[in-house]
C-alpha positions as CSV (number, residue, x, y, z in Angstrom):
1,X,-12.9,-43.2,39.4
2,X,-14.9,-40.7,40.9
3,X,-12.1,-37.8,41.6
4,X,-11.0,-38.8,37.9
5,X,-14.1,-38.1,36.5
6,X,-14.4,-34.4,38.7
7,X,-10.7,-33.6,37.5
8,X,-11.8,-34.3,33.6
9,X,-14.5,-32.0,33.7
10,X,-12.3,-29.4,35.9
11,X,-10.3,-29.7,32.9
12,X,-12.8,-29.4,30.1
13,X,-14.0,-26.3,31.9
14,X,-10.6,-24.7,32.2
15,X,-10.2,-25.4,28.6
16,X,-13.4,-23.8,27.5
17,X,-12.4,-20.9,29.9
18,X,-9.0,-20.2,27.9
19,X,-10.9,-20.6,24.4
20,X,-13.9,-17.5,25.4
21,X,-10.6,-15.5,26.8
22,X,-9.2,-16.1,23.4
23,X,-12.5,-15.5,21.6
24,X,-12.6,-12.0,23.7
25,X,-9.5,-10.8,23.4
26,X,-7.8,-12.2,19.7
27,X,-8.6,-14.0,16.9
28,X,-5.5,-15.8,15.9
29,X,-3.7,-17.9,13.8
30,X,-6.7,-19.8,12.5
31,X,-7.4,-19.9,8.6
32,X,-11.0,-20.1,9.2
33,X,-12.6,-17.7,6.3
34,X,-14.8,-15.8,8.9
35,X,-11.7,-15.1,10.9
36,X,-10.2,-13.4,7.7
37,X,-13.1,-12.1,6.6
38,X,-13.9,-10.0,9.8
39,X,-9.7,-9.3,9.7
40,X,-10.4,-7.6,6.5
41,X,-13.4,-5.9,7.5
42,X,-12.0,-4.2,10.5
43,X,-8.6,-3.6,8.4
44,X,-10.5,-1.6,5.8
45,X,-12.4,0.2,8.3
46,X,-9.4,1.5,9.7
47,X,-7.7,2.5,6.5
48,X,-10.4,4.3,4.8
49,X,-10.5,6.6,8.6
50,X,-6.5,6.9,8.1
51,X,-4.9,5.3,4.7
52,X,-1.1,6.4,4.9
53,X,-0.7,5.4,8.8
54,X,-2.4,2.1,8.3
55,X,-0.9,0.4,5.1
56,X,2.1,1.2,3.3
57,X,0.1,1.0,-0.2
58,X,-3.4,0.8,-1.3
59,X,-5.5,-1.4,0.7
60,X,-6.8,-4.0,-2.7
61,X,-2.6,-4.5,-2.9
62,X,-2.4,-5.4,0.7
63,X,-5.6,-8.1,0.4
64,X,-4.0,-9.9,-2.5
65,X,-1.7,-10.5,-0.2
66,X,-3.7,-11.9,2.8
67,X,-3.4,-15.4,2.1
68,X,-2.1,-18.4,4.2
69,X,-1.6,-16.4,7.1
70,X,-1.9,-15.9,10.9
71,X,-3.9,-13.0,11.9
72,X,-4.7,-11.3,15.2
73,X,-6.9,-8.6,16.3
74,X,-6.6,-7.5,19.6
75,X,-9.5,-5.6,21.7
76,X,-10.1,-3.5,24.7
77,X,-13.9,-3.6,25.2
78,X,-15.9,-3.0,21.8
79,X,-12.9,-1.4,20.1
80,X,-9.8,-2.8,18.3
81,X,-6.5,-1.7,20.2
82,X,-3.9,-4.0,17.9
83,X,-4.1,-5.5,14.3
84,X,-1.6,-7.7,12.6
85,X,-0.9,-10.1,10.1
86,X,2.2,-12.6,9.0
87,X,3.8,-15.9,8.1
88,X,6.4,-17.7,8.4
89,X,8.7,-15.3,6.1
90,X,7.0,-12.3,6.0
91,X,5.1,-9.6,8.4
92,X,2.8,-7.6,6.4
93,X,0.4,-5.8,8.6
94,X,0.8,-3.8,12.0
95,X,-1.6,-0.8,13.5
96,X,-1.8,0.0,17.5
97,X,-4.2,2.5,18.7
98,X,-1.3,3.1,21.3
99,X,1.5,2.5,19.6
100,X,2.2,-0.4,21.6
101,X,4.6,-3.3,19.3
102,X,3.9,-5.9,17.7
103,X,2.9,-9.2,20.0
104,X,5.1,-11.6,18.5
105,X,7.7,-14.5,20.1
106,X,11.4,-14.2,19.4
107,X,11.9,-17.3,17.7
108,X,9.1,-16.5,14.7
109,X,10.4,-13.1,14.8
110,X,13.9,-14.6,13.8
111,X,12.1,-16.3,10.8
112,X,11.2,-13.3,9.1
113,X,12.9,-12.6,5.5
114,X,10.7,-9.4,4.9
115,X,8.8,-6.9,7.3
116,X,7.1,-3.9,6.3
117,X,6.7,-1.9,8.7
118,X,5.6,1.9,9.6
119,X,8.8,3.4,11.1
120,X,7.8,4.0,14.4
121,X,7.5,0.2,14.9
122,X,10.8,-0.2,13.0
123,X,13.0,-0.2,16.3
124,X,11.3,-3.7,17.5
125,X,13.0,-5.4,15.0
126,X,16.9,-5.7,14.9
127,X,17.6,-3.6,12.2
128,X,21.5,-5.7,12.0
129,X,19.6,-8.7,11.0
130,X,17.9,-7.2,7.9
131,X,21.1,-5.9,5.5
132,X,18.6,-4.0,3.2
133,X,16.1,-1.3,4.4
134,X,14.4,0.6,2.1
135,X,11.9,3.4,3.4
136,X,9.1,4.7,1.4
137,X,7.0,8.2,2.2
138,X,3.6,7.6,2.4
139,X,0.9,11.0,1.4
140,X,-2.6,11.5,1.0
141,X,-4.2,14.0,-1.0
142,X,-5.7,16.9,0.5
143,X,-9.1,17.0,-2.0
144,X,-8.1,20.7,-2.5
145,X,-7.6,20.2,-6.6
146,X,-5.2,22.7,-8.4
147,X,-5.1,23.1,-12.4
148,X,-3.6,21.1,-14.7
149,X,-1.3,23.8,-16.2
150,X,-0.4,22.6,-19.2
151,X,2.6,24.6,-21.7
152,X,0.9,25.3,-24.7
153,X,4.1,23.2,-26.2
154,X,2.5,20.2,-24.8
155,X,-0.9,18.0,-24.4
156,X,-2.6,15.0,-23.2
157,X,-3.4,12.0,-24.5
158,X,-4.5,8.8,-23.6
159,X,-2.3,5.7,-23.8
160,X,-4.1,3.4,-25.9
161,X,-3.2,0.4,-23.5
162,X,-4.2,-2.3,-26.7
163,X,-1.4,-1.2,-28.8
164,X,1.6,0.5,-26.6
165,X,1.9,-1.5,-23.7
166,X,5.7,-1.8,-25.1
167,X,6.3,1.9,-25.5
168,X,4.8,2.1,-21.9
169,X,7.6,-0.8,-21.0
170,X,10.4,1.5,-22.7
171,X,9.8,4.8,-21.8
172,X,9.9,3.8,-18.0
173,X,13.2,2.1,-18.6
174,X,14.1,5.8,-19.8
175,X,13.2,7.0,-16.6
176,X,14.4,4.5,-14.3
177,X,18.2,3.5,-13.6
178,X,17.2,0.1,-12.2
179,X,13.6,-0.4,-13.4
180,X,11.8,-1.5,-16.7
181,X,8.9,-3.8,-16.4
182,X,8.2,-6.4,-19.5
183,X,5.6,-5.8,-22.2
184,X,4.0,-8.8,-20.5
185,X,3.7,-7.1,-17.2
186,X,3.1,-4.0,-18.0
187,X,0.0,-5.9,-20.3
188,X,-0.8,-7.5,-17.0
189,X,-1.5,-4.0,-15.3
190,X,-4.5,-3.5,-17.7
191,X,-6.0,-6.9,-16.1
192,X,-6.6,-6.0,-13.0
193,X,-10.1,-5.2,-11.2
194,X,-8.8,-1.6,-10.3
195,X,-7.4,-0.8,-13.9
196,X,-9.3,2.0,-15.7
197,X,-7.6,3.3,-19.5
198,X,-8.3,6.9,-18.3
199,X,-5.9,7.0,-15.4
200,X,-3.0,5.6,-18.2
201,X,-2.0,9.4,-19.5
202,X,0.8,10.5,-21.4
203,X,2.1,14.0,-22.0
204,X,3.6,14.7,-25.6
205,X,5.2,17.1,-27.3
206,X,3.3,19.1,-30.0
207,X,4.5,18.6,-33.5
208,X,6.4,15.6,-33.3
209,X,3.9,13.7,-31.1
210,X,6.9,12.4,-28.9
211,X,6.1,11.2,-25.4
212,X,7.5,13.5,-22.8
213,X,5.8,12.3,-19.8
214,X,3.7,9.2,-18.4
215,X,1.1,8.9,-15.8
216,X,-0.3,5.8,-14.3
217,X,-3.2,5.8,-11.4
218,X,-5.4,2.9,-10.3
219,X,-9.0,3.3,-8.5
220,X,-10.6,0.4,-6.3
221,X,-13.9,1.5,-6.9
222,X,-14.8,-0.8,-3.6
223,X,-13.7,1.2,-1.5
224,X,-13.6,4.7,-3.2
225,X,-9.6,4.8,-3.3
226,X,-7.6,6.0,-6.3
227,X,-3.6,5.9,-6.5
228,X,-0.5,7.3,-8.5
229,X,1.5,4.5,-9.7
230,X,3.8,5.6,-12.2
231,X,4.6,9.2,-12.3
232,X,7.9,9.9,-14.9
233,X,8.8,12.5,-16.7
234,X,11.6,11.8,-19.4
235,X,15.0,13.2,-18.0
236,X,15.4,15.5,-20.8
237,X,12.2,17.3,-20.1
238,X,12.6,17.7,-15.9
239,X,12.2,21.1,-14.4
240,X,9.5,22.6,-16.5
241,X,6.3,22.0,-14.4
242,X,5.4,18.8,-16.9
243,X,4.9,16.3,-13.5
244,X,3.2,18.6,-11.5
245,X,0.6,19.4,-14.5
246,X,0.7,15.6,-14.9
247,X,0.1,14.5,-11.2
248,X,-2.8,17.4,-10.9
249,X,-4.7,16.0,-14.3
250,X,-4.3,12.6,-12.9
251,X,-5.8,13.6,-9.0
252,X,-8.9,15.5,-11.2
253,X,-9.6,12.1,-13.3
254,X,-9.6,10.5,-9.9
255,X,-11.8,12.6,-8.1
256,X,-14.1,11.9,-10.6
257,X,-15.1,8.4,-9.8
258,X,-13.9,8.3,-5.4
259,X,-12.8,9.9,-2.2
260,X,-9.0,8.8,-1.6
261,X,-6.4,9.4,-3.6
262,X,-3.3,8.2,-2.2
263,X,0.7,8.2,-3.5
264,X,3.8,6.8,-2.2
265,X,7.1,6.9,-3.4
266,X,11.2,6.0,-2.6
267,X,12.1,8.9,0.5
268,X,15.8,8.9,-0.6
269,X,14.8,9.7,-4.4
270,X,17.3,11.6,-6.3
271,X,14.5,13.4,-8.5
272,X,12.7,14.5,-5.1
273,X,9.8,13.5,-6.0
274,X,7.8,14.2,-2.6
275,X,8.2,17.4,-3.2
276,X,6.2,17.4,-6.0
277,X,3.5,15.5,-4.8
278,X,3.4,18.3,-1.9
279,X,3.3,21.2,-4.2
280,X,0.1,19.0,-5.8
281,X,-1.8,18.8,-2.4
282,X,-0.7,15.8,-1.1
283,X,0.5,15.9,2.9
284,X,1.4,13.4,5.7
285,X,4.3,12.6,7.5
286,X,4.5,8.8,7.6
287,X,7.4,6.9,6.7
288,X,7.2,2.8,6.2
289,X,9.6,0.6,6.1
290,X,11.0,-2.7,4.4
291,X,13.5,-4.6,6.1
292,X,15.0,-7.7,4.1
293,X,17.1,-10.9,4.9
């Protein structure tokens, strides 16, 4: 009875052991809302040093995201060396101060239907198991602002988000060969916590009041980070320095109210869009990725 009573509490303090190593070195897997909530504030603190190597898109679109999940933060000392974030179908997050990969088994890496994923990582995942991989540029403004050159054949006016969220719905459908969001969700836009009716900008033409152009940014005011979201300029119109004039206004109304002001777009574009964002200040050179089952 005796030697079973010494091997318990050898056990018990082997257990305890295991969970302080854990405590030290990773906080994983557990839903508890401190876990998440320190996940998030050491997730922030590392975007807002470095937005465009961190998170594929603005940080408030990554934390609607951050729900029943597994999360792990990994530390040497007092500072954070690894940073990640999935479930059973999808890995979202992934950031290594040594660009070390991701710490995660085989058999839930064969579960994964989605990964995004900055591209450096990309080779840790079997690229023949994911038929579709899209890759996105990701830039960050320089805070250098340039002018809003405007043709005198043109101006700007605000889109009156009560009355033309359908116009906003069709005139992107212009624009796009494979995308045109509903009234409804375009409606929906203008119901979020970062929406702001003076980011929503349209260029027209003078005379016939025709919309030539449309801008759409976004600011998370928590965090002092603005975004481009929509930048289109209607086909007919391309090549006359209207979405450069439009993307400059947009960066000034930004700059206005924060700090960041971040864009990201398709790399394989055929309108070449980076380009324009570069002439406009914006610079980086990361690339994410978005592999799909």
């Amino acid at each position: 009875t005796k030697n079973v009573q010494i091997f318990f509490f050898i056990f018990l303090f082997v257990i305890l052991l295991s969970m302080i190593d854990s405590k030290i070195d990773s906080y994983s897997g557990e839903r508890m809302s401190e876990n998440l909530n320190e996940f998030k504030s050491i997730l922030t603190k590392l975007y807002l040093s470095d937005p465009c190597s961190v998170l594929p898109n603005p940080l408030w679109k990554t934390f609607g995201h951050l729900t029943d999940i597994q999360t792990d933060i990994k530390l040497k000392g007092d500072n954070v060396t690894k940073l990640q974030a999935f479930n059973q179908r999808e890995f979202m997050v992934y950031w290594s101060s040594f660009y070390e990969s991701p710490d995660i088994r085989e058999a839930v890496k064969k579960e994964f239907r989605l990964v995004v994923i900055n591209q450096k990582y990309e080779s840790f995942f079997d690229k023949l198991s994911f038929p579709i991989i899209m890759r996105y540029f990701r830039l960050k403004h320089s805070g250098a602002e340039l002018s809003a050159a405007l043709s005198s054949q043109y101006y700007f006016e605000d889109v009156n988000t009560q009355k033309d969220c359908l116009i906003v719905s069709d005139f992107i459908g212009r624009c796009y060969e494979n995308i045109k969001p509903s009234e409804k969700r375009v409606k929906s836009w203008t119901e979020t916590g970062v929406f702001d009716n003076s980011l929503w900008l349209w260029i027209k033409e003078k005379g016939s009041g025709i919309p030539i152009a449309l801008g759409i940014g976004e600011r998370d005011t928590v965090n002092g980070e603005g975004s481009l979201e929509y930048i289109q300029v209607d086909p007919a119109f391309r090549g006359k320095g209207i979405c450069k004039a439009l993307v400059n206004e947009l960066v000034h109304r930004l700059y206005s109210k924060i700090s960041i002001v971040t864009v990201s777009g398709d790399l394989y574009n055929i309108s070449n869009c980076e380009a324009v964002y570069r002439k406009c200040n914006f610079e980086g050179d990361n690339v994410w990725s978005v592999l799909k089952k």
